[in-house]
VOGU-3710 file (C-alpha; in Angstrom, 3 decimals, decimal comma):
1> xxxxxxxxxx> -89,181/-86,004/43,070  -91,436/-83,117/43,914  -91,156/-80,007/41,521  -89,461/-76,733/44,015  -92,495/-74,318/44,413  -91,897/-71,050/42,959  -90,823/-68,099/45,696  -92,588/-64,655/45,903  -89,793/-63,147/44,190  -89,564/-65,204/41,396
11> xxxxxxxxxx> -93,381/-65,416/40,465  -93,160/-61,508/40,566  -90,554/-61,089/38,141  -92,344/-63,680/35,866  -95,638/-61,624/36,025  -93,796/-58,084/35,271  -91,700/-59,402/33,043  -93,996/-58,581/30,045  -94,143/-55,002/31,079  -90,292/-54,685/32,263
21> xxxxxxxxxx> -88,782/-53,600/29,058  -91,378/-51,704/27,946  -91,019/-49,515/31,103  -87,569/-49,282/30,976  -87,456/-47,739/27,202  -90,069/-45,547/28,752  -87,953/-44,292/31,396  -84,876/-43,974/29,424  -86,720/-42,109/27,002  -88,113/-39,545/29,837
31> xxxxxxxxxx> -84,357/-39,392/31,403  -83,260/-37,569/28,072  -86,405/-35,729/27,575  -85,292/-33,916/30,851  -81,579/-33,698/29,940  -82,509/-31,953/26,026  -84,735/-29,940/27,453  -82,347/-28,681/30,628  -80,105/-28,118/28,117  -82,122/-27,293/25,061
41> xxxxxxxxxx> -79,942/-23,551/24,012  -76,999/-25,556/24,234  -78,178/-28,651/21,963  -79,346/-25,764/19,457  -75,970/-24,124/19,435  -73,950/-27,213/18,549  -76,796/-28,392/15,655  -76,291/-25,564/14,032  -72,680/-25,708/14,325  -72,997/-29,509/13,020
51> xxxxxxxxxx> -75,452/-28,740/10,318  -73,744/-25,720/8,804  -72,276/-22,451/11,001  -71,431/-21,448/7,230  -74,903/-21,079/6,160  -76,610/-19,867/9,303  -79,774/-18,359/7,941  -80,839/-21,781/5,985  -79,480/-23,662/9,554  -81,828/-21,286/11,899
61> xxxxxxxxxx> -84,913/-21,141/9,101  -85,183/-24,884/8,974  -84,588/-25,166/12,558  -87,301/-22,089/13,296  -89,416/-24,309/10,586  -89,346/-27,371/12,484  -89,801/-25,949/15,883  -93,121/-23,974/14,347  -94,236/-27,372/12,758  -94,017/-29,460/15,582
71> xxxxxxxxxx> -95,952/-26,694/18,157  -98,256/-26,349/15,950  -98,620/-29,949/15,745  -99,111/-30,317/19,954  -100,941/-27,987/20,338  -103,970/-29,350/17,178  -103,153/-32,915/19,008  -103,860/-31,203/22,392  -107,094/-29,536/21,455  -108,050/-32,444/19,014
81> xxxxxxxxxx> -107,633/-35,223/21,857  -109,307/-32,481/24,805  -112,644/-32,242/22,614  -112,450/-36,035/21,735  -112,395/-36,647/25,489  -115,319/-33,839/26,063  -117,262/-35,125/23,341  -116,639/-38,901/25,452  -117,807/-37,440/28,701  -120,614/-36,388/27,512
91> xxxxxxxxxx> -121,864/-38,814/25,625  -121,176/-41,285/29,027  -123,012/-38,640/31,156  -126,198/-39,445/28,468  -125,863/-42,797/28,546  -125,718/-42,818/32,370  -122,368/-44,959/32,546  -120,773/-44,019/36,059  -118,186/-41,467/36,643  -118,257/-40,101/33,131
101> xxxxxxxxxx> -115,407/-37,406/33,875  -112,951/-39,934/34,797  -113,687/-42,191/31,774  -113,421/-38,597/29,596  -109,693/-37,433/30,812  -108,720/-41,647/30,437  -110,239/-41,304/26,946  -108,698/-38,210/26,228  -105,029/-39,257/27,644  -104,825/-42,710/25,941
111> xxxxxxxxxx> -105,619/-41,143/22,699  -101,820/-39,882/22,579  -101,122/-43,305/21,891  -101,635/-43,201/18,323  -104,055/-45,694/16,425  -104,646/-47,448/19,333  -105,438/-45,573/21,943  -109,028/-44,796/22,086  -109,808/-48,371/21,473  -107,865/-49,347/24,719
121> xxxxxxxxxx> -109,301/-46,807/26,424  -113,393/-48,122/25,021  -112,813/-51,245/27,166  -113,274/-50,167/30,379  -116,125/-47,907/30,239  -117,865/-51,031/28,352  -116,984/-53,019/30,903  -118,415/-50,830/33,365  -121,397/-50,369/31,128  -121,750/-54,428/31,200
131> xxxxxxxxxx> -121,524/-54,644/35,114  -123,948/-52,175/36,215  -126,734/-52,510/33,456  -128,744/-55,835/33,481  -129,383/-55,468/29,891  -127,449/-54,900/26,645  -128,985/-51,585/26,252  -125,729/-49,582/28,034  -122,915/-51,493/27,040  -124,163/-51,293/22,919
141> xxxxxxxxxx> -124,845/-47,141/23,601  -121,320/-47,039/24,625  -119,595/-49,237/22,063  -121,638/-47,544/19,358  -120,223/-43,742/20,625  -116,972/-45,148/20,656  -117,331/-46,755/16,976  -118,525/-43,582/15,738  -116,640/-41,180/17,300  -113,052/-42,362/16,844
151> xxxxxxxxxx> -113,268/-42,834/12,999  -114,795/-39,515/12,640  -111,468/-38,513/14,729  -108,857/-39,712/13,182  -110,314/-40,471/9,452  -111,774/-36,381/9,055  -110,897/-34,333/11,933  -106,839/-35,242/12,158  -106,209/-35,255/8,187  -107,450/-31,839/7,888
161> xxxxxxxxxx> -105,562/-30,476/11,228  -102,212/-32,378/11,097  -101,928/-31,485/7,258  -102,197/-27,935/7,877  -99,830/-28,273/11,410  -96,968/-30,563/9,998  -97,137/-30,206/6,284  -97,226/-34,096/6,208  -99,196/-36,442/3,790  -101,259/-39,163/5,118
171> xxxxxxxxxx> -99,323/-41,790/3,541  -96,515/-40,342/5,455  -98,231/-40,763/8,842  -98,678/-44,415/7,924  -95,373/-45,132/6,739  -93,518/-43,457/9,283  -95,786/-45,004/11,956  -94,988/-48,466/10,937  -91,039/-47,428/10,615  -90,804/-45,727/13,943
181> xxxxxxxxxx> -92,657/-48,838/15,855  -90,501/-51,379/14,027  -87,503/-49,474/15,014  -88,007/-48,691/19,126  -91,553/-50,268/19,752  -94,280/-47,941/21,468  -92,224/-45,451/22,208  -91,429/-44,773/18,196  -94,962/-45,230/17,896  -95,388/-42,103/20,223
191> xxxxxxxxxx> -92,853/-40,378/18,365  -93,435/-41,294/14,298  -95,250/-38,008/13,498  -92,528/-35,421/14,941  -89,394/-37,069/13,972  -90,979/-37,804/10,540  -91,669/-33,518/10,566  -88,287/-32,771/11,604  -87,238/-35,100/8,339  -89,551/-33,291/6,035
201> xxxxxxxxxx> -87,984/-29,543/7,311  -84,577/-31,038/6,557  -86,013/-32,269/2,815  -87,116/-28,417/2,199  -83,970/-26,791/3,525  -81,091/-29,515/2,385  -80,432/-29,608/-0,984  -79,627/-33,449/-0,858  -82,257/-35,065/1,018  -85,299/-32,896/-0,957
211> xxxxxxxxxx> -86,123/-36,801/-1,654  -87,946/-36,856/1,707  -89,822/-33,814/1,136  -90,953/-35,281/-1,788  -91,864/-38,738/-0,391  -93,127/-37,326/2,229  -94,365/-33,917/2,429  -97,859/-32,829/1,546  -96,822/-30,595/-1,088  -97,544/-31,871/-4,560
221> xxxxxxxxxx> -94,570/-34,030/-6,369  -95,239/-32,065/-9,722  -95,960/-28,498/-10,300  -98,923/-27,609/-13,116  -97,065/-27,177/-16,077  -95,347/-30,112/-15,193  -98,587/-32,563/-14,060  -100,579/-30,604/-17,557  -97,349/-32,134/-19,871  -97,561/-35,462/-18,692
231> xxxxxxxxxx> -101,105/-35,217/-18,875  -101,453/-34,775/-22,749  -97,937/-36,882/-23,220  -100,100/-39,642/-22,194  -103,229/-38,405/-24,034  -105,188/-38,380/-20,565  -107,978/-35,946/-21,808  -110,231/-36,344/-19,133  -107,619/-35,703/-16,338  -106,555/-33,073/-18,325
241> xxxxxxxxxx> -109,621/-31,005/-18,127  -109,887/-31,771/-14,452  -106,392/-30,231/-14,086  -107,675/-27,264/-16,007  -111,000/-26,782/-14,405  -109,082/-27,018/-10,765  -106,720/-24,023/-11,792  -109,721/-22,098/-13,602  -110,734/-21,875/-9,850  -107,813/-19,336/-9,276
251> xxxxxxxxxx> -107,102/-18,512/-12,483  -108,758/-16,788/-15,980  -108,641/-18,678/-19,047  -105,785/-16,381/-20,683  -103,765/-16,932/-17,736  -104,449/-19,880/-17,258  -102,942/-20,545/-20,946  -100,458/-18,202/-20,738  -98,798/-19,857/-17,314  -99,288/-22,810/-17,513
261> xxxxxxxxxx> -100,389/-24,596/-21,285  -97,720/-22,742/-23,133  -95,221/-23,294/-20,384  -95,776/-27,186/-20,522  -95,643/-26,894/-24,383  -92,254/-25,613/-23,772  -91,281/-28,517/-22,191  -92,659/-30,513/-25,438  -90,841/-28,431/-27,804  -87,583/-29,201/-25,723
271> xxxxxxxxxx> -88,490/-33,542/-26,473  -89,032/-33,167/-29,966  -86,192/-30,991/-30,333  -84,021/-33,478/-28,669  -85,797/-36,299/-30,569  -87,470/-38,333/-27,830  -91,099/-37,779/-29,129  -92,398/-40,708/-31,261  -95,556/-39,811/-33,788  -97,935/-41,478/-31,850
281> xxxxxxxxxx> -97,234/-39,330/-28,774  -97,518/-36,209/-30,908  -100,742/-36,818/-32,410  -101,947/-37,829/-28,750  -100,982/-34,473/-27,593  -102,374/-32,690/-30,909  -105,949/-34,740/-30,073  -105,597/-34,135/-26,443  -104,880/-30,032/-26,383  -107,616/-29,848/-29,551
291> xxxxxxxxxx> -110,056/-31,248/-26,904  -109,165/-29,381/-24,063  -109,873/-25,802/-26,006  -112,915/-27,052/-27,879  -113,953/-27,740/-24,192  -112,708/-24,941/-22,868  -114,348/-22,554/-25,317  -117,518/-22,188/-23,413  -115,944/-20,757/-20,761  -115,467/-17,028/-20,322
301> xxxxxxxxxx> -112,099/-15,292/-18,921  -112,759/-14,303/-15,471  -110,768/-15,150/-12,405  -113,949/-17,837/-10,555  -115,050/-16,500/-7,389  -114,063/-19,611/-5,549  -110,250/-19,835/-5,020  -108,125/-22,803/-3,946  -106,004/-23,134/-0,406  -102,790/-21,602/-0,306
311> xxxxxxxxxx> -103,089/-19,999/-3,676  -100,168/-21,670/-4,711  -101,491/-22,030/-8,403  -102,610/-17,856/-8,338  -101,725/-16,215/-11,847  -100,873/-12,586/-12,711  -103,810/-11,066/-14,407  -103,597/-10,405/-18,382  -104,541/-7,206/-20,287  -108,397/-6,510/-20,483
321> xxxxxxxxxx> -108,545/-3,835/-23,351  -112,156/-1,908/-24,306  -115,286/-3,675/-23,902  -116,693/-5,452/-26,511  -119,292/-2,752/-27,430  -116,849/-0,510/-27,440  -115,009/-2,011/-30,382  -115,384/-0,772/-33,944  -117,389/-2,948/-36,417  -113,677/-3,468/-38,644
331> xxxxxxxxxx> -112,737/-5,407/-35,451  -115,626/-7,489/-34,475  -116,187/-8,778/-37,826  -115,081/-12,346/-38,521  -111,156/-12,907/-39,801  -110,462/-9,594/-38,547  -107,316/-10,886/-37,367  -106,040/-13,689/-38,544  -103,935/-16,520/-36,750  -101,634/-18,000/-38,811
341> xxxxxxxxxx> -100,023/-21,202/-37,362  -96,212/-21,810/-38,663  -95,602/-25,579/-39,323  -94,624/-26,730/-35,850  -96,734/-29,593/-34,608  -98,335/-27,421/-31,884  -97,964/-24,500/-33,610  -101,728/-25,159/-34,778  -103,126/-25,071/-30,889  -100,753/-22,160/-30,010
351> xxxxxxxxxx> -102,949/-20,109/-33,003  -106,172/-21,494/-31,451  -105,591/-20,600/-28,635  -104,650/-17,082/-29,381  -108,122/-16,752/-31,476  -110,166/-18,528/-28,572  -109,002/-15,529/-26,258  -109,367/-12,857/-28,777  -112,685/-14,123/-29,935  -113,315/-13,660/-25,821
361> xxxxxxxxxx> -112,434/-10,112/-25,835  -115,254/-9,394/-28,883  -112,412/-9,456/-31,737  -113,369/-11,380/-34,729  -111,303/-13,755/-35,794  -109,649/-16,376/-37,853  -107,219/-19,478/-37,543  -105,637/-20,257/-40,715  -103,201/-23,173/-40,954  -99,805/-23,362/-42,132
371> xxxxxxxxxx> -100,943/-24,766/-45,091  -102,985/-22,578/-46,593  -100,542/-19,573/-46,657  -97,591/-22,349/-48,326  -95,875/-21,172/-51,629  -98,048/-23,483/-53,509  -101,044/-21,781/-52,258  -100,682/-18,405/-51,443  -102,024/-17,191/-54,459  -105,509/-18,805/-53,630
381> xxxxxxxxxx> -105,336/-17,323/-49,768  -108,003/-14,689/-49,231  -107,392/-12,250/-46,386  -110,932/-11,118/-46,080  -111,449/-8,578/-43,473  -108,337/-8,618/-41,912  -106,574/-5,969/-40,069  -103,925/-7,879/-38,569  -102,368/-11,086/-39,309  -100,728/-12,940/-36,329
391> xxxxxxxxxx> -98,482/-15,577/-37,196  -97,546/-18,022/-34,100  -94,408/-20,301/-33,823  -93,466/-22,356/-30,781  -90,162/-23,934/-32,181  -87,430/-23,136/-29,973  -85,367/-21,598/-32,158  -87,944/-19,894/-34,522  -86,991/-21,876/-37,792  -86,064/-18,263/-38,991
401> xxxxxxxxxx> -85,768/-19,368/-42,945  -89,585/-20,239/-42,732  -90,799/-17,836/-40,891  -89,296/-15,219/-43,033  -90,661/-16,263/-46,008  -94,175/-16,704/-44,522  -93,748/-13,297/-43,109  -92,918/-12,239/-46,417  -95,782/-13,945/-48,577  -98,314/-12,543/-46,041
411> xxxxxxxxxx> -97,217/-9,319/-46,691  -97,442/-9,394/-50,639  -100,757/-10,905/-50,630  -102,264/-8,349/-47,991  -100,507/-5,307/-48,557  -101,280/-2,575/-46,060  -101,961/-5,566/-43,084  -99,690/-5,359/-40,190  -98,106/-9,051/-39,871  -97,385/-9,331/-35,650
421> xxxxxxxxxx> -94,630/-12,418/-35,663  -95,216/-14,459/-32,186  -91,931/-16,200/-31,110  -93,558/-17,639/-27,937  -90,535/-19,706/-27,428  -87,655/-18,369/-28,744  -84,558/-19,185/-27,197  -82,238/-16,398/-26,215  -81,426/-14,475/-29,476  -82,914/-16,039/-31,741
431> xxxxxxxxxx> -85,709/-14,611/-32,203  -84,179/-11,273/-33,339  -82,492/-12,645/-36,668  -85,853/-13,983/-37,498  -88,196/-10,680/-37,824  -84,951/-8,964/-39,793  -82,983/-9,125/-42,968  -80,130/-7,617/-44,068  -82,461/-5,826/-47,250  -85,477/-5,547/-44,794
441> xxxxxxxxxx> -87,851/-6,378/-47,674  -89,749/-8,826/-45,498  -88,835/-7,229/-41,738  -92,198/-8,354/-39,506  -94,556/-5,195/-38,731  -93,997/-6,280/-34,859  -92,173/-9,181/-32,774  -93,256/-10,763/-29,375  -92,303/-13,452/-27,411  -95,359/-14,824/-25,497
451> xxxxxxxxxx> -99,326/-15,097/-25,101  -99,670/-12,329/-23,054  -97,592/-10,022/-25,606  -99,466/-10,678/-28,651  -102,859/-10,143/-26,976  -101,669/-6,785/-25,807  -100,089/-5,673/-29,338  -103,454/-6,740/-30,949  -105,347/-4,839/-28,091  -103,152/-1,786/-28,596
461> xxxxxxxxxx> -103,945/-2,088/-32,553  -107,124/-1,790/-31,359  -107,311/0,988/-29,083  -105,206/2,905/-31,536  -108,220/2,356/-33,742  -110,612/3,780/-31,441  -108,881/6,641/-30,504  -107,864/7,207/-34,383  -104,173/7,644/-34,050  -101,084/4,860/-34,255
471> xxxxxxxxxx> -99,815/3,845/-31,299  -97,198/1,340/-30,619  -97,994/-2,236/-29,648  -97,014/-2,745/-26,027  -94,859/-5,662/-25,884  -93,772/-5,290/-29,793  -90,543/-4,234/-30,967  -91,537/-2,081/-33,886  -94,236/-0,045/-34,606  -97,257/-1,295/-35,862
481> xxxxxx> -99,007/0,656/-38,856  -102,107/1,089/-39,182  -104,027/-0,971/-41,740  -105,817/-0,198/-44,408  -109,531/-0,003/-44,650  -110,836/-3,390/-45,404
//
């Protein structure tokens, strides 16, 4: 029996069958386009209502946010895709493939489609370029501009401009490119990169889904102090210094230690207070934060010219004090004040550092370990030259008994010497039971609580000096006297 021949009807429905669905998610898609925006003041009212008519300047900030996000972002994929199809036309016109304009506005249209776009829209002008030249010469000109041109789009040009425009990583584009298309085909392949933004602006302006931000925003998971810790916890010295020498672009070397070193050993103190730090991780970050200053010592402490985008790792300048020909010869000469470290494990790099940005500022210096001013041999320790003696603790709660008694040897074997007690991480309180006893025989000649306050009590010492009357040391809570002549 002779197979029924298939009717006009049904051999048209078999050859737009492929496309039918397609089409229709395209068309139901456009449908609500024109409803939202028809009704686009309405929509806005009732999100906000939904999202939080409590809270209405975090609803209309992240709402303002994503609407600013996503024009920027058509507008850079307008002008981005216009010049791509310029840059097309052109390069046709040379080539001398026919009607180069058309081919330009087809390239530059199809390139909405993302990834795949300006391949699809290659084919036809080398096609074209095939059928009309006798040779191979056209049709490899034109598959060669394509080749070059479209990876120089989307793999330099688009990183720079979407990052900027949507605040997006590149991973994110990827990932939410792949999700989208899974989910509703081409049409959430159309759609990926502004319903991934408007996810982002909801990770930045809802408290519990900051996990998208994170995932997928193009601001960086850890912040300085916090990338620097890890860093040395893992005794990465290498990365360590290229963290360093990336903030040094914004940053001097004091503030640089100030803000962020000392902030990150804060975080360190915190472990080994509560325990968690094994030996082996201290002595990696002992080894790792000796390198970094040794390396670091070259360097002088001036803000670089060059500065990073967005300034987001700027620091507040520290105190300058008199030029270094300026000082008198008490202060330049070496151990003129002396950094004692108290017995903390990073108590030794805290004193280092403070000499390595003294020593910067033309002040002669000294480190002196914990060691050397103990009971057993403070009867051996020679002050030298010294007109100051610094002592530097990072423990959290300023092991006061210690400290008091150092304080207190110091000052019998160097009478005269102001001793300038650094609590650089004091908790709330503590700190003031530490410099003071109820007799006062061994009371601290000043107190301060950071980097940036010891620098400018010893700078004020200083300055007093030159100007040959006492002055208080800014930052300090008592006076500091003046020495006697070494």
């Amino acid at each position: 029996m002779a197979s029924t021949q298939p009717g006009p009807l049904e051999t048209l429905g078999t050859l737009l069958s492929p496309v039918l669905q397609p089409l229709a998610t395209v068309g139901i898609v456009f449908v609500v386009l024109l409803f939202v925006l028809m009704q686009r003041e309405d929509l806005r009212d009732r999100m906000i209502r939904l999202a939080g008519s409590s809270d209405l300047h975090r609803t209309t900030g992240a709402i303002d946010d994503a609407a600013g996000r996503l024009s920027r972002y058509f507008v850079v994929q307008l002008a981005l895709n216009t010049a791509f199809g310029v840059v097309i036309g052109i390069g046709l016109y040379v080539i001398g493939v026919p009607n180069p304009v058309l081919w330009a506005i087809f390239a530059a249209l199809m390139r909405f489609v993302p990834y795949i776009g300006a391949f699809l829209s290659a084919i036809l002008p080398i096609t074209l370029a095939a059928a009309v030249d006798p040779g191979w010469n056209m049709m490899i000109a034109v598959t060669i501009l394509f080749l070059i041109l479209e990876p120089l789009t989307g793999q330099v040009f688009e990183p720079i401009v979407y990052g900027q425009s949507t605040g997006l990583s590149p991973l994110a584009v990827l990932v939410s490119a792949l999700f989208w298309t899974w989910l509703w085909g081409p049409v959430g392949l159309l759609l990926s990169t502004p319903l991934t933004v408007c996810l982002v602006v909801l990770g930045r302006h809802v408290e519990h889904l900051e996990f998208l931000d994170v995932l997928f925003g193009d601001r960086p998971a850890l912040t300085p102090v916090q990338n620097f810790y890890q860093r040395i916890l893992a005794g990465d010295s290498e990365e360590v210094l290229g963290h360093a020498e990336l903030i040094l672009q914004q940053c001097s070397l004091s503030s640089y230690y100030d803000e962020v070193v000392l902030k990150a050993l804060e975080l360190a103190a915190r472990d080994a207070a509560r325990g968690v730090l094994t030996a082996q991780q201290k002595g990696a970050m002992r080894t790792a934060l000796g390198e970094l200053i040794a390396d670091l010592s070259e360097r002088g402490d001036a803000t670089a010219e060059s500065t990073g985008e967005g300034g987001e790792h700027a620091c507040s300048p520290m105190p300058v004090g008199p030029a270094p020909d300026a000082l008198p010869e008490a202060w330049t000469r070496a151990g003129a004040v002396l950094c004692i470290s108290g017995r903390g494990f990073l108590d030794g790099a805290a004193a280092a550092i403070l000499a390595q940005i003294l020593e910067k500022r033309g002040i002669g210096v000294r480190t002196v370990p914990f060691s050397d001013a103990a009971t057993a041999r403070i009867g051996r320790f020679e002050p030298g030259p010294a007109r100051m003696a610094c002592v530097v603790s990072l423990a959290l709660n300023g092991e006061p008994t210690h400290l008091r008694r150092l304080v207190g040897r110091l000052q019998a074997r160097m009478p005269g010497v102001p001793v300038l007690l650094g609590l650089w991480l004091a908790q709330n309180g503590q700190s003031d039971r530490v410099a003071r006893v109820p007799d006062g025989s061994t009371e601290a000649s000043g107190q301060v609580a950071s980097l940036r306050e010891a620098l400018e009590a010893v700078l004020a010492a200083v300055q007093a000096d030159i100007a040959g009357t006492a002055a208080p040391a800014a930052g300090a809570e008592a006076r500091l006297p003046e020495p006697a002549e070494a």
